[in-house]
N, CA, C and O atoms as a DFTB+ gen file, in Angstrom:
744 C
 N C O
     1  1       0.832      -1.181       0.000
     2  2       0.000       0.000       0.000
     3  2       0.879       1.247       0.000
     4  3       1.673       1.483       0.911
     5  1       0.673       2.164      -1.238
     6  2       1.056       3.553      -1.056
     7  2       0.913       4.408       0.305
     8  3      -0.274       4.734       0.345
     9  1       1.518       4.872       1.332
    10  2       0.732       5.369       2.493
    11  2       1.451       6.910       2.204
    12  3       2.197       7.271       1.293
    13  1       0.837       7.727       3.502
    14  2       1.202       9.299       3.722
    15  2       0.126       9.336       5.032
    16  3      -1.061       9.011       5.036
    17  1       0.915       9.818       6.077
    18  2       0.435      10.497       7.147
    19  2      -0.056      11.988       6.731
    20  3       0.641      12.583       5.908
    21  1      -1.201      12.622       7.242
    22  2      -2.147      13.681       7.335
    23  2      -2.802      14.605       7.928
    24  3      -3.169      14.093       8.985
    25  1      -3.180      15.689       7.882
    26  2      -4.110      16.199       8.790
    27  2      -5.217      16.609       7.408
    28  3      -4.759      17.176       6.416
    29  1      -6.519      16.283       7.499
    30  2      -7.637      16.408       6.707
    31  2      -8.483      17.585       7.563
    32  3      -8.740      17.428       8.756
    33  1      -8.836      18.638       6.900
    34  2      -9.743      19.744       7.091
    35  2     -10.633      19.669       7.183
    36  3     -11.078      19.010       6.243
    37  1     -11.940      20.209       8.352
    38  2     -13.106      19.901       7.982
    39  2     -14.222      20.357       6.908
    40  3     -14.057      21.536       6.594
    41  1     -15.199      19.805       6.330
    42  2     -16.207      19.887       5.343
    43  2     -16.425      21.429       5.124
    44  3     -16.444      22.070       4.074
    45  1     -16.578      21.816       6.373
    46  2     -17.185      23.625       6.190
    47  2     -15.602      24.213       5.757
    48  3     -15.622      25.331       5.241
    49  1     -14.670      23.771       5.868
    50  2     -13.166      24.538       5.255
    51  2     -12.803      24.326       4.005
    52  3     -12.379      25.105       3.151
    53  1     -13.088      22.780       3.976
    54  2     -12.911      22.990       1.915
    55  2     -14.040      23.421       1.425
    56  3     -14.068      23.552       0.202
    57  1     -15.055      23.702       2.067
    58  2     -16.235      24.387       1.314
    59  2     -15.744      25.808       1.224
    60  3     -16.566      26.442       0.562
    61  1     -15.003      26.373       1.514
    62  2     -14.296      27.752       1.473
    63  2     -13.256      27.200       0.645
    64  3     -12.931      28.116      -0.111
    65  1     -12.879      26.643       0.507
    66  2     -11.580      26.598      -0.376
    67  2     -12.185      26.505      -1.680
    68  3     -11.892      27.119      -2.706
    69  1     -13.222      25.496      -1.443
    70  2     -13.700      25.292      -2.855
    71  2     -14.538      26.426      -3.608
    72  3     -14.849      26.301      -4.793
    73  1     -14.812      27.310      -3.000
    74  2     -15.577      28.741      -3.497
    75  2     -14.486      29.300      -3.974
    76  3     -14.484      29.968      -5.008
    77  1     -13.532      29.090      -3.307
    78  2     -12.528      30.138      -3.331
    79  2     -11.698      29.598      -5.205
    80  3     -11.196      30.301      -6.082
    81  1     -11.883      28.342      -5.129
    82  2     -11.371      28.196      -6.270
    83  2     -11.900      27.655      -7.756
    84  3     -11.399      27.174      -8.772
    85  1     -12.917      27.941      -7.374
    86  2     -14.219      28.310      -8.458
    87  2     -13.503      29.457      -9.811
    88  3     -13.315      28.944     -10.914
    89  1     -13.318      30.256      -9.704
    90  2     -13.125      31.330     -10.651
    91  2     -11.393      31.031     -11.145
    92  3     -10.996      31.086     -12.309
    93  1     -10.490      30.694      -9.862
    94  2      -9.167      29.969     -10.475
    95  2      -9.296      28.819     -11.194
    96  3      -8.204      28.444     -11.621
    97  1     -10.401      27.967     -11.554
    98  2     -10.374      27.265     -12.428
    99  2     -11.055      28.072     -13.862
   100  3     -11.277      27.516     -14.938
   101  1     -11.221      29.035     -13.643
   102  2     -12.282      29.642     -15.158
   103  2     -11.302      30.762     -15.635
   104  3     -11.683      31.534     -16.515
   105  1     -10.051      30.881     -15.089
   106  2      -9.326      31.711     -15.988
   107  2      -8.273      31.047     -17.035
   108  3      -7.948      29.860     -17.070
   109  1      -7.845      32.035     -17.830
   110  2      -7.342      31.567     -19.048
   111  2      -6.193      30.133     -18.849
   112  3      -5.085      30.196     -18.318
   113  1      -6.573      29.412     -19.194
   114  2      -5.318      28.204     -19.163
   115  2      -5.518      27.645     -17.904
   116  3      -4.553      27.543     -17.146
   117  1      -6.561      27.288     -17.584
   118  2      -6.666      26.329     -16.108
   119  2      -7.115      25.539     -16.227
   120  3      -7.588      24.962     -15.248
   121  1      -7.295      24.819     -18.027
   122  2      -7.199      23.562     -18.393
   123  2      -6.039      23.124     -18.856
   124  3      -5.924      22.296     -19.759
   125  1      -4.801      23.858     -18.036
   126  2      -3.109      23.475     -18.625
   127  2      -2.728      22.833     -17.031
   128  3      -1.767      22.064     -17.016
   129  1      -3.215      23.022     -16.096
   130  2      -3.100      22.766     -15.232
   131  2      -4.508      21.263     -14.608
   132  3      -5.709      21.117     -14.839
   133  1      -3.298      20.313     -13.639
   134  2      -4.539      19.110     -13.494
   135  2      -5.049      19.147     -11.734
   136  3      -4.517      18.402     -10.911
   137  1      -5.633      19.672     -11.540
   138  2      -6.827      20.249     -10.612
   139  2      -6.738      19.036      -9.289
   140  3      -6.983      17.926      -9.761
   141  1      -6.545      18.999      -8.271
   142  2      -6.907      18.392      -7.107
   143  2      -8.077      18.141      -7.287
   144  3      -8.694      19.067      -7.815
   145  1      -8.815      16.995      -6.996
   146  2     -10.117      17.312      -6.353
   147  2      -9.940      16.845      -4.956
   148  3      -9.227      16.063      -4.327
   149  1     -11.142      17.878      -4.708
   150  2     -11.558      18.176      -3.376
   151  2     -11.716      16.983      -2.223
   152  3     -11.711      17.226      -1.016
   153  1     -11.869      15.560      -2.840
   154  2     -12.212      14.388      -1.766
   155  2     -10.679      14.035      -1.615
   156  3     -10.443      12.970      -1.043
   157  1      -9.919      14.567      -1.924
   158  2      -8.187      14.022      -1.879
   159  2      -8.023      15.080      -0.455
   160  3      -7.571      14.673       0.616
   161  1      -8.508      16.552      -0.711
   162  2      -7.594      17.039      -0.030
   163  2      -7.594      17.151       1.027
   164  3      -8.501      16.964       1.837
   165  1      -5.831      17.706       1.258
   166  2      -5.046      16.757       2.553
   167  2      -3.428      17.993       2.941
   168  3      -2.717      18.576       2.122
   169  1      -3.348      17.994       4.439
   170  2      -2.333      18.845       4.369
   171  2      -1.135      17.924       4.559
   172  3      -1.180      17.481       5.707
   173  1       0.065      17.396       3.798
   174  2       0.175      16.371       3.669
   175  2       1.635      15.725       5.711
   176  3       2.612      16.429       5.457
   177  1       1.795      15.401       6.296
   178  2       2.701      15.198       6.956
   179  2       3.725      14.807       6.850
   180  3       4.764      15.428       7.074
   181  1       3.579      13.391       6.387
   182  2       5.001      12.453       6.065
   183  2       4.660      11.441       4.415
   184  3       3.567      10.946       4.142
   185  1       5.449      11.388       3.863
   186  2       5.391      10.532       2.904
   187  2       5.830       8.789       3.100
   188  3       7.030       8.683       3.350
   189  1       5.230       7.691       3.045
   190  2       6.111       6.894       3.177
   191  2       6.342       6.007       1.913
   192  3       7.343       5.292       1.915
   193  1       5.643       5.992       1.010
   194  2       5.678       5.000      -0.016
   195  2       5.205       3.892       0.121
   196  3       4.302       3.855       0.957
   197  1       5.467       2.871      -0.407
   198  2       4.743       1.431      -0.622
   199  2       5.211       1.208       0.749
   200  3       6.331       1.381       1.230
   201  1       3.864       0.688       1.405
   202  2       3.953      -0.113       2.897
   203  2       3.778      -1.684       2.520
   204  3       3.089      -2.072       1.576
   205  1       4.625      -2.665       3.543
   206  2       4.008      -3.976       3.583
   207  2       3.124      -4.093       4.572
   208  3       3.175      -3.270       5.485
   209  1       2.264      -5.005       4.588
   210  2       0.894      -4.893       5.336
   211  2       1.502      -5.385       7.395
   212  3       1.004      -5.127       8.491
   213  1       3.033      -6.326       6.848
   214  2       3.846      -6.616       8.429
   215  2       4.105      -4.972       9.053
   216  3       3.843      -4.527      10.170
   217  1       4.678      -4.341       7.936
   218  2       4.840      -2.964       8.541
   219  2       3.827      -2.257       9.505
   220  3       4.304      -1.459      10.312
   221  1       2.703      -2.435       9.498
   222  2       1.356      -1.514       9.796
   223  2       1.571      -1.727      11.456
   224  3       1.763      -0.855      12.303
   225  1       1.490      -2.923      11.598
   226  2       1.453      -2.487      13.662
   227  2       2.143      -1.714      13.887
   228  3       1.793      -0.848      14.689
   229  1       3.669      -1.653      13.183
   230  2       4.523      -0.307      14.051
   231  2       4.373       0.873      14.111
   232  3       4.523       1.654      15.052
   233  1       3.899       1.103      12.508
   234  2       3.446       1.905      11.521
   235  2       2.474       2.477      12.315
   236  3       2.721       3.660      12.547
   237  1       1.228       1.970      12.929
   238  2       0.370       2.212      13.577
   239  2       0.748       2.974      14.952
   240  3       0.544       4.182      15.077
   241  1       1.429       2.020      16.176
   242  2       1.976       2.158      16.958
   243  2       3.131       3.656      17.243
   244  3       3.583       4.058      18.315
   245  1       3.289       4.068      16.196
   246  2       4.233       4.993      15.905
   247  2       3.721       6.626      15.873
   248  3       4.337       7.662      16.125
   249  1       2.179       6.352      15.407
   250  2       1.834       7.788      14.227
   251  2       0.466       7.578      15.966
   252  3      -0.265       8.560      16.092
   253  1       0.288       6.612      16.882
   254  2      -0.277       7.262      17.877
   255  2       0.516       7.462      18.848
   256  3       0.074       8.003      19.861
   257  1       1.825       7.085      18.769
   258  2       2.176       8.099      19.985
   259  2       3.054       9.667      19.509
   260  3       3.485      10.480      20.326
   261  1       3.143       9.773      18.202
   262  2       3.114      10.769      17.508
   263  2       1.891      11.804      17.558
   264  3       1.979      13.029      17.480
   265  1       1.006      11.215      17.671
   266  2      -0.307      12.179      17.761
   267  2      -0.283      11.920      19.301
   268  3       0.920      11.930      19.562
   269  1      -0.889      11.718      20.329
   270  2      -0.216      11.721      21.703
   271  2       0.532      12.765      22.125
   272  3       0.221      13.486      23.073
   273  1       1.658      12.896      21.357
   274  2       2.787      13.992      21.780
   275  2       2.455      15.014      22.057
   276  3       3.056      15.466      23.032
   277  1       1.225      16.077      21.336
   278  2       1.056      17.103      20.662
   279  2      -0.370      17.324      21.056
   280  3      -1.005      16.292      20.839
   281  1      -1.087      18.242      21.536
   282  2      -2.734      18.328      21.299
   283  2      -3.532      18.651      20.189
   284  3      -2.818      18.429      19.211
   285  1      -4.874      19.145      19.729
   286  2      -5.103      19.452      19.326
   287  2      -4.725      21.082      18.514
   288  3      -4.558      21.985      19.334
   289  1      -4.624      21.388      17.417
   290  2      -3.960      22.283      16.499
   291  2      -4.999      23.373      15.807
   292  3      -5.610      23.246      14.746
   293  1      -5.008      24.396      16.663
   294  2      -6.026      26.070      15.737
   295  2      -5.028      26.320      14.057
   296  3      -3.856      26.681      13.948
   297  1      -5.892      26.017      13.092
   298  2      -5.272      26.062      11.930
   299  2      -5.954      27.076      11.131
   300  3      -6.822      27.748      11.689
   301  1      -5.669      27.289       9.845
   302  2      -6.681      27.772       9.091
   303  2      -5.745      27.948       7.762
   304  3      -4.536      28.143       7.879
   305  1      -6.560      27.842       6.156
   306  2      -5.871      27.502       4.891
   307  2      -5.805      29.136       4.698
   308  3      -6.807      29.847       4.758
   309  1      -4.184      29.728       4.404
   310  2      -4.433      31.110       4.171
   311  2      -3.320      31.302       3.115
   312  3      -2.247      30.725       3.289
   313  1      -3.525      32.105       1.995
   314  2      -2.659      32.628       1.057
   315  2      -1.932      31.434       0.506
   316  3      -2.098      30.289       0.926
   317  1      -1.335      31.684      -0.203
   318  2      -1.061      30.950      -1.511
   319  2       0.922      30.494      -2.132
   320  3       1.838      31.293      -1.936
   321  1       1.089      29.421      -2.679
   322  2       2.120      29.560      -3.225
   323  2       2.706      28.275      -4.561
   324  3       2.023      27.702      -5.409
   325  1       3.778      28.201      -4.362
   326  2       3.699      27.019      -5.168
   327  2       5.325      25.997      -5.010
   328  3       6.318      26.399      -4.404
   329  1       5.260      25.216      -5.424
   330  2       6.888      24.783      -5.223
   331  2       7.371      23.904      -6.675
   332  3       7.089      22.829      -7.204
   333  1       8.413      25.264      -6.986
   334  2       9.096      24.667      -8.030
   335  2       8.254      25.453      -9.353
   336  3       8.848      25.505     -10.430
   337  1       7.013      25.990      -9.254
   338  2       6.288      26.251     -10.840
   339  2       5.827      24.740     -11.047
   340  3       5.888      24.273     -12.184
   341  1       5.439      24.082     -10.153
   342  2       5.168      23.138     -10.610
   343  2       3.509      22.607      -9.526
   344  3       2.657      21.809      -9.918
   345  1       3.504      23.127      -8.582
   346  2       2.519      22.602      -7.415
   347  2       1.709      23.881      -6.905
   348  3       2.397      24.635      -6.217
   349  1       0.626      24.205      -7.068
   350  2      -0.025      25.392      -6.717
   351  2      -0.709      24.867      -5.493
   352  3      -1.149      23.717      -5.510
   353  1      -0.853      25.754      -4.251
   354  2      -0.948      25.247      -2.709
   355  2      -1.517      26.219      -2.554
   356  3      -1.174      27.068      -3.377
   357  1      -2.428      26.617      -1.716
   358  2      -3.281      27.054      -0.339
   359  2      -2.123      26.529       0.907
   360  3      -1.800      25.432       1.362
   361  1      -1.677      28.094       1.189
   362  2      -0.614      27.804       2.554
   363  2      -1.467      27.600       3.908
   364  3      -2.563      27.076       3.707
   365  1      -1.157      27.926       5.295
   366  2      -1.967      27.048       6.479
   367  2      -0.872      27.961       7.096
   368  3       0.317      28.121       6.818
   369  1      -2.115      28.780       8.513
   370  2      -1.235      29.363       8.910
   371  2      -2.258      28.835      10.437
   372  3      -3.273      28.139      10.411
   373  1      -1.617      29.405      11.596
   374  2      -1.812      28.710      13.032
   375  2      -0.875      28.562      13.960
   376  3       0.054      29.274      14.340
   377  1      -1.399      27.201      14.351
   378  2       0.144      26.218      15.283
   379  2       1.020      25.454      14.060
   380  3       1.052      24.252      13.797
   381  1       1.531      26.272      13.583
   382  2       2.100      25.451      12.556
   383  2       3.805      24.855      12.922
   384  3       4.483      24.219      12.116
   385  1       4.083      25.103      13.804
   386  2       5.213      24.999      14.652
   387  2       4.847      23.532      14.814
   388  3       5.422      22.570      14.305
   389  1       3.456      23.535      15.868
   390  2       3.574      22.178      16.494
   391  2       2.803      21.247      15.328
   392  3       2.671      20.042      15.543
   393  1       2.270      21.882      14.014
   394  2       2.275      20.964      13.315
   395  2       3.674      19.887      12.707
   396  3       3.754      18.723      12.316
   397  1       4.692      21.095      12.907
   398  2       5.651      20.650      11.516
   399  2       6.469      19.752      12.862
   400  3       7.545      19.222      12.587
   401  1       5.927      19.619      14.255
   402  2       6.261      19.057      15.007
   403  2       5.367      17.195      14.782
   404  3       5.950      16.136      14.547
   405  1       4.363      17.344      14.906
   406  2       3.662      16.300      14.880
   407  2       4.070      15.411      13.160
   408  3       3.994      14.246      12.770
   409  1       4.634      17.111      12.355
   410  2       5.196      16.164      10.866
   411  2       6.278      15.392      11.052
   412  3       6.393      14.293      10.508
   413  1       7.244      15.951      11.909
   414  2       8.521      15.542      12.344
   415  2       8.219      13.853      13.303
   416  3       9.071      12.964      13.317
   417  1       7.161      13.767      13.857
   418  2       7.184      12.295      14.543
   419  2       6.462      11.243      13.254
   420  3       6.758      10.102      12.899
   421  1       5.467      12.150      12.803
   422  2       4.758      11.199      11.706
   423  2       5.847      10.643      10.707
   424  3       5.521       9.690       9.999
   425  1       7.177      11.195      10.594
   426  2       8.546      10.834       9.771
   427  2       9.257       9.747      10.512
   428  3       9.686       8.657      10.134
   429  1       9.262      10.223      11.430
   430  2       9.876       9.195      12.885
   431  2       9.648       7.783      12.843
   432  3      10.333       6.766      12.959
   433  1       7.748       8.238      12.518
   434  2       7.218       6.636      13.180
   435  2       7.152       5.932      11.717
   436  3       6.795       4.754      11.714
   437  1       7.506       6.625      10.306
   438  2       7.286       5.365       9.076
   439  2       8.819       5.226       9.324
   440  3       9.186       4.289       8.614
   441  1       9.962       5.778      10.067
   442  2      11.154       5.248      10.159
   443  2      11.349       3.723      10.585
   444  3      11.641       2.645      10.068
   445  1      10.932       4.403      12.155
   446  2      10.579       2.501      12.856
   447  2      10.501       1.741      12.176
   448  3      11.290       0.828      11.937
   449  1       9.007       2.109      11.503
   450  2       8.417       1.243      11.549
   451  2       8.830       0.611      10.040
   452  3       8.084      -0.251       9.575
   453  1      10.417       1.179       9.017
   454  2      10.768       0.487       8.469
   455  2      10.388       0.600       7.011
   456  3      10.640      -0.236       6.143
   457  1       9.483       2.219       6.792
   458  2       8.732       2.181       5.710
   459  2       9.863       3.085       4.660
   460  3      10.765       3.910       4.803
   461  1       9.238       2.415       3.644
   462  2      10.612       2.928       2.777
   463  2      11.080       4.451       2.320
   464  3      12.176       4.796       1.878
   465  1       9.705       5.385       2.611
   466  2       9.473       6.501       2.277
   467  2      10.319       7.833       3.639
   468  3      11.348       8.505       3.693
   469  1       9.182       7.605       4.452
   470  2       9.956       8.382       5.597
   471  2      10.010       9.720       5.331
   472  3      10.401      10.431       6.257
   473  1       9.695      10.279       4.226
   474  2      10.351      11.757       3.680
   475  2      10.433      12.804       4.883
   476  3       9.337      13.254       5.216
   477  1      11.306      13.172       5.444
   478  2      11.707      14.631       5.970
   479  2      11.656      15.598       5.081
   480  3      11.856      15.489       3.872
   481  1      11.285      16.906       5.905
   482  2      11.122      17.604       4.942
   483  2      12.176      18.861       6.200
   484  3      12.006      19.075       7.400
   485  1      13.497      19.595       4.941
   486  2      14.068      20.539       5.856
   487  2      13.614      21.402       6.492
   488  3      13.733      21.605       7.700
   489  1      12.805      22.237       5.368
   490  2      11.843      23.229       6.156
   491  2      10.566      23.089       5.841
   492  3      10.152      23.517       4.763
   493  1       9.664      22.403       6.832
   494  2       8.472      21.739       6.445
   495  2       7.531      23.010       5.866
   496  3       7.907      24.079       6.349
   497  1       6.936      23.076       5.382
   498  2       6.021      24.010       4.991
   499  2       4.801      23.613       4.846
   500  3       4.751      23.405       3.634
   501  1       3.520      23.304       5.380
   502  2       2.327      23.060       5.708
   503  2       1.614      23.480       4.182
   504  3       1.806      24.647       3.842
   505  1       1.016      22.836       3.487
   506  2       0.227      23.046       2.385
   507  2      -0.914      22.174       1.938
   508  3      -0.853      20.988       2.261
   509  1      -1.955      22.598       1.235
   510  2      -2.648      21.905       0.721
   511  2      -2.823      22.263      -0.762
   512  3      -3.166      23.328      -1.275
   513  1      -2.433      20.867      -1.412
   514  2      -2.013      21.249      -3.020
   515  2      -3.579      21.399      -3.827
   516  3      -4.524      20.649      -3.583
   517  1      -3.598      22.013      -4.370
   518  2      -4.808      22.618      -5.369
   519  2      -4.718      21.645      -6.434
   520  3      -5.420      20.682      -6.744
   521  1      -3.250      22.357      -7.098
   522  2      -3.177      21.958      -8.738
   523  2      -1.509      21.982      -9.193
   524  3      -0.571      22.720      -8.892
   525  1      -1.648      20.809     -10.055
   526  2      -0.577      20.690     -10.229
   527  2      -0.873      20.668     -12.204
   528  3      -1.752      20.245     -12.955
   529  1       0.975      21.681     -12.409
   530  2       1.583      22.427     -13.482
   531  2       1.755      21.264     -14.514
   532  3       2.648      20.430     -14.370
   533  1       0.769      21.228     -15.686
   534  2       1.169      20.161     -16.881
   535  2       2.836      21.475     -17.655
   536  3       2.507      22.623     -17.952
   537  1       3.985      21.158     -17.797
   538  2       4.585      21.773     -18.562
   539  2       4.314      23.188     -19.486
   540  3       3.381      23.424     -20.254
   541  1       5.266      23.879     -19.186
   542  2       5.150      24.992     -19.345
   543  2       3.233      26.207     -19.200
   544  3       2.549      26.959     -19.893
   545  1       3.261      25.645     -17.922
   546  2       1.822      26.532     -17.314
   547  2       2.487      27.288     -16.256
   548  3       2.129      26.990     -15.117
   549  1       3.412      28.240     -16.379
   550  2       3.256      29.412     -15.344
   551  2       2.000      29.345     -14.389
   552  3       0.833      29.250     -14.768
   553  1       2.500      29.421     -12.928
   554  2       1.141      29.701     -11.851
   555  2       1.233      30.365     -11.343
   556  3       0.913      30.213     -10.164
   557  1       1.750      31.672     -11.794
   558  2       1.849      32.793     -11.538
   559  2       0.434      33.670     -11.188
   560  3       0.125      34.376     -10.228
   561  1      -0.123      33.362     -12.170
   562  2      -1.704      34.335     -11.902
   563  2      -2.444      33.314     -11.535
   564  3      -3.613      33.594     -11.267
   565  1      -2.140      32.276     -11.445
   566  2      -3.125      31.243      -9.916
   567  2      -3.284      31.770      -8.382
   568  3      -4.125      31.938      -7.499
   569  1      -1.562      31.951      -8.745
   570  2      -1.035      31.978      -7.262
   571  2      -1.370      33.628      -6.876
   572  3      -1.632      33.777      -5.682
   573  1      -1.387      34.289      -7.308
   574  2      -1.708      35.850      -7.208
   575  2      -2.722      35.730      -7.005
   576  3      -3.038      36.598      -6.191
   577  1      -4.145      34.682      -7.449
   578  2      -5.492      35.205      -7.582
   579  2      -5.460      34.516      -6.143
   580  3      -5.956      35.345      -5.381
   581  1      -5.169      33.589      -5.561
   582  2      -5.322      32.649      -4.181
   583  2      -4.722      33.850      -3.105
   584  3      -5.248      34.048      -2.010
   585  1      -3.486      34.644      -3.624
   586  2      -3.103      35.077      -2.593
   587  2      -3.651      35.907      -0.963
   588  3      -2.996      36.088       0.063
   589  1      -4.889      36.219      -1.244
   590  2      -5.292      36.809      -0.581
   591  2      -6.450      36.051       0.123
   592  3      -7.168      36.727       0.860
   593  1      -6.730      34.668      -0.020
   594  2      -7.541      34.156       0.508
   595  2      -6.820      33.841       1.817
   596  3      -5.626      33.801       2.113
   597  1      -8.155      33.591       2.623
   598  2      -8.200      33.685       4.492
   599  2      -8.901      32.554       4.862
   600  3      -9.710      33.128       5.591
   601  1      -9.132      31.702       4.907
   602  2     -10.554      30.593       5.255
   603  2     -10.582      31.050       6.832
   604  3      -9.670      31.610       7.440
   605  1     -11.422      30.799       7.158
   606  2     -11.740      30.204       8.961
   607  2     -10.529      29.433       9.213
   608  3      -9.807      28.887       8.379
   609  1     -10.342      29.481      11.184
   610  2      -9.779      28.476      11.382
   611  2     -10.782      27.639      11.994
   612  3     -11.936      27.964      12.270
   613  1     -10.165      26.425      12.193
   614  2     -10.520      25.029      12.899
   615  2      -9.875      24.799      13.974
   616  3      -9.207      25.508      14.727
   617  1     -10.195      23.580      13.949
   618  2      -9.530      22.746      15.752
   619  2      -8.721      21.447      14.887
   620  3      -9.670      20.664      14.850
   621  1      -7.950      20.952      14.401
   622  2      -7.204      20.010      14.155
   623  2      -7.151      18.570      15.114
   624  3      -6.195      18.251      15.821
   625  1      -7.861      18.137      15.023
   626  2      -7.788      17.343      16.652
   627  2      -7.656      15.590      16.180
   628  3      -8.028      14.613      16.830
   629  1      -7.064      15.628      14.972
   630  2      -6.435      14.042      14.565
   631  2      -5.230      13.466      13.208
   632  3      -4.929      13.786      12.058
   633  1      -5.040      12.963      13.717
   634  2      -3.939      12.280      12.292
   635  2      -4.325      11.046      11.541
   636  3      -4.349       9.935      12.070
   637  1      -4.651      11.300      10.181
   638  2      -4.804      10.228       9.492
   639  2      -4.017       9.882       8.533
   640  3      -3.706      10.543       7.542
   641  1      -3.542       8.348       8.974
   642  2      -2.841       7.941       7.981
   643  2      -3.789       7.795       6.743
   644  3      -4.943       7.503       7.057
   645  1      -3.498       7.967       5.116
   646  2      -3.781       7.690       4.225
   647  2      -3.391       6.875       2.949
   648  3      -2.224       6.860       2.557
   649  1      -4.428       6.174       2.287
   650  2      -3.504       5.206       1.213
   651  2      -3.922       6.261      -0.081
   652  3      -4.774       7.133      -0.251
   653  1      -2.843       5.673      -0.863
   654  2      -3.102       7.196      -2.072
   655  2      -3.135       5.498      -3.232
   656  3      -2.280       4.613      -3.204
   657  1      -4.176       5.529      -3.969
   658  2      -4.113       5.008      -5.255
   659  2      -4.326       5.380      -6.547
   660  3      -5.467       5.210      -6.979
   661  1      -3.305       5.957      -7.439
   662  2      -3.240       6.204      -9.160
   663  2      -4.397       5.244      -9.930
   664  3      -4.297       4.034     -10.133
   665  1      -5.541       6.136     -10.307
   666  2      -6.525       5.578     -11.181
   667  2      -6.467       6.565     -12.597
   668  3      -6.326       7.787     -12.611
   669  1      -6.615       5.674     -13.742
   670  2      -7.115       6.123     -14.627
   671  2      -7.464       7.974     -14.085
   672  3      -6.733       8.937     -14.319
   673  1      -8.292       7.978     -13.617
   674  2      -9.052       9.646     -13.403
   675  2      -8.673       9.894     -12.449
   676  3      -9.305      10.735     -11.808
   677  1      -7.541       9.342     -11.900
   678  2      -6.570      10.534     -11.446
   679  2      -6.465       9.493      -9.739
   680  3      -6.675       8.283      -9.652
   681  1      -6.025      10.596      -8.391
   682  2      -5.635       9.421      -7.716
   683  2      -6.965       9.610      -6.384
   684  3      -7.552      10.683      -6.241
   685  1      -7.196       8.656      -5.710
   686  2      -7.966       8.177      -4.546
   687  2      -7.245       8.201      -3.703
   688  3      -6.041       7.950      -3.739
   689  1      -7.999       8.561      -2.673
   690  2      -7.066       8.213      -1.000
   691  2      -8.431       7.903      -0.382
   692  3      -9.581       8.242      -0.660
   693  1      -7.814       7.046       0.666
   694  2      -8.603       6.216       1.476
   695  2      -8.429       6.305       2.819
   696  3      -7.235       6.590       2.906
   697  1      -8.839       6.245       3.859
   698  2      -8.211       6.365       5.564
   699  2      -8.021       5.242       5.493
   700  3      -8.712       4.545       4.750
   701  1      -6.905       4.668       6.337
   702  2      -6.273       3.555       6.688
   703  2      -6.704       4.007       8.575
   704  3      -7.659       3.477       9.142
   705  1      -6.236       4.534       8.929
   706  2      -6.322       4.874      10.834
   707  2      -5.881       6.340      10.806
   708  3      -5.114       7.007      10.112
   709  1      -6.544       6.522      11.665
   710  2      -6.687       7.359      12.475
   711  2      -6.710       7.645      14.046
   712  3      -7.364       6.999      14.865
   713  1      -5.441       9.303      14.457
   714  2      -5.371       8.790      16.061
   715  2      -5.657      10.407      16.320
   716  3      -5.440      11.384      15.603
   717  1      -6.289      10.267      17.769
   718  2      -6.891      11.616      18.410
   719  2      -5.198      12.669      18.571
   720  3      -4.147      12.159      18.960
   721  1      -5.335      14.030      18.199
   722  2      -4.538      14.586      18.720
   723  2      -4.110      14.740      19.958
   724  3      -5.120      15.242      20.452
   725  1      -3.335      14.671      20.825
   726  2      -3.291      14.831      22.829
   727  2      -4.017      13.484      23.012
   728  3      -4.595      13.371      24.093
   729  1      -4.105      12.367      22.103
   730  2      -4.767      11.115      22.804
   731  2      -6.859      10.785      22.922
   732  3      -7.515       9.745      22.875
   733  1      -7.297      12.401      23.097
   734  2      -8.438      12.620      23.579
   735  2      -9.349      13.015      22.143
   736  3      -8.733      13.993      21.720
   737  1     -10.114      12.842      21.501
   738  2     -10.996      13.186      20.873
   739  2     -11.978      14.201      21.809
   740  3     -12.524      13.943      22.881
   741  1     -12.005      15.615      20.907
   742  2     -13.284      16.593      21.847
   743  2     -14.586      16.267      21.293
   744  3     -15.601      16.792      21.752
């Protein structure tokens, strides 16, 4: 199984995102670009790559006392960027400290637990990807038109691991588990 540790936004926040990016899909050339959809999105934590299914107890074992560590997280999707000209993002501004903290164990625990991915990231940067750049699509006036968006914040109060699967129409993610932030579900 493809995996990636997560924090998923609630319904009323991508419903702001998704208003918000209503009209960035209707300007010139935003059929050069291939569009997130909305049931994917995800602010992403750790990457791990193909899991074996022996891996998962540790795997498991790992990403809750990773969530454990840390409580619940005041977030909210704000302003815009991209990485590389290639990934157009909705940035996340908040506890983003003790997010890129809870990213830092969610790396930890696909270590343990042996998974091949593990990705660290140097300077984590909290995002949720929109759309990603087919060759030569500047996202320049994507990223300008997002810039000024603000959503609400939230309460962050869990980590879900996710399986990501490449279909034909593009990719699926699925919850695999999920653990309360601080242990406690509010």
């Amino acid at each position: 199984m493809r995996l990636f540790a997560a924090v998923v936004p609630p319904p009323e926040v991508m419903d702001e995102l998704a208003l918000t990016a209503v009209p960035l899909r209707a300007l010139d050339e935003a059929d050069r670009l291939r569009w997130t959809d909305r049931a994917g999105w995800h602010i992403t934590l750790a990457f791990y790559g193909e899991v074996d299914g022996h891996q998962l107890p540790a795997l498991f074992d790992g990403l809750a006392d990773a969530a454990r560590a840390g409580g619940p997280l005041t977030l909210r999707l704000a302003g815009s960027g991209d990485f590389a000209g290639r990934h157009l993002w909705a940035g996340v501004e908040g506890d983003t400290a003790e997010l890129a903290e809870l990213a830092a164990g969610s790396v930890t625990a696909g270590r343990a637990a042996g998974a091949p991915g593990g990705d660290a990231y140097d300077a984590y940067r909290p995002h949720l990807t929109l759309a990603r750049a087919r060759p030569g699509a500047p996202l320049d006036r994507w990223r300008t038109a997002l810039a000024g968006f603000r959503g609400g914040t939230w309460t962050a109060d869990r980590l879900t691991l996710m399986r990501s699967e490449t279909l034909p129409e593009g990719a699926r993610y699925t919850t695999v588990g999920e653990w309360p932030l601080g242990g406690v579900l509010e």
